[in-house]
N, C-alpha and C positions, 0 to 999 in steps of 0.2 A: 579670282579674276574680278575685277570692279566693274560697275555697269556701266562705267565708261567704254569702255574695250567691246563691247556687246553694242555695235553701231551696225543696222541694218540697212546693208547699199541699198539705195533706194534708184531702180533703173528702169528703162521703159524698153519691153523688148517685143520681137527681137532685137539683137544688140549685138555689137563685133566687138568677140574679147579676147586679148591676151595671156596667155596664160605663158611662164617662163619655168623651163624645163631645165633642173642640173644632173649631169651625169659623166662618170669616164669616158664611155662611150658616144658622141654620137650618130655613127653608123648605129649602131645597135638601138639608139633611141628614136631613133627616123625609121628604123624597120616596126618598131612596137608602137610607133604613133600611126601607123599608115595600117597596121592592122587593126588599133583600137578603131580609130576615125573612118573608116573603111568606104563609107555610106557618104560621106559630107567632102564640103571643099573644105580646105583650110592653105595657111602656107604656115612652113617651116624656117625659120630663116635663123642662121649664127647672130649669137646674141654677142655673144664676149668668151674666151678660153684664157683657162688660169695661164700665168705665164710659162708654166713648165709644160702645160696640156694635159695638165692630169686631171681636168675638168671643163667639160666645155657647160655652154648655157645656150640653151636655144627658144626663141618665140614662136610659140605654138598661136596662131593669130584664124580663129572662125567665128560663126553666128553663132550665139546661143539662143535656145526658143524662147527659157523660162529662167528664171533664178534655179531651182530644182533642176533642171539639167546643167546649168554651170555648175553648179557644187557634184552633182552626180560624175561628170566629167572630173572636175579634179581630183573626186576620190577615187577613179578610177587610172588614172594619169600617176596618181602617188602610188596604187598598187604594183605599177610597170617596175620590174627590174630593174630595168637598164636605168629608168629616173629615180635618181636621189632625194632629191628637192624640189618640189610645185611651188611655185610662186605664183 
């Protein structure tokens, strides 16, 4: 990887961020975000489903405190089952 690619967001927080959720399921991924996030507001909202629905995407939309808790959340958000892909 080139040290191009190694571009550190530079943000001022707190701060509202998106994060995009893919998965089969999303009943099953709105039940495991509402347990992960348990503590916090956020909304959930349909992003886009593949044309057959054999993948939906959904915007996972809250505050983050710190840069280290946005990355904590995403690795945590990748470890969910039901989500495929964190964007």
């Amino acid at each position: 990887m080139t040290d191009e690619c190694k571009v550190k967001l530079k943000m001022d927080y707190p701060a509202r961020w998106i994060y995009k959720l893919v998965g089969p399921d999303p009943d099953a991924m709105r039940q495991a975000v509402a347990a992960l996030i348990a503590d916090r507001r956020y909304t959930l909202t349909l992003s886009r489903q593949s044309r057959t629905a054999k993948y939906t995407c959904l915007n996972l939309e809250l505050n983050v405190e710190s840069e280290s808790h946005r990355l904590d959340l995403y690795e945590s958000l990748k470890r969910l089952p039901s989500v495929k892909i964190v964007l």
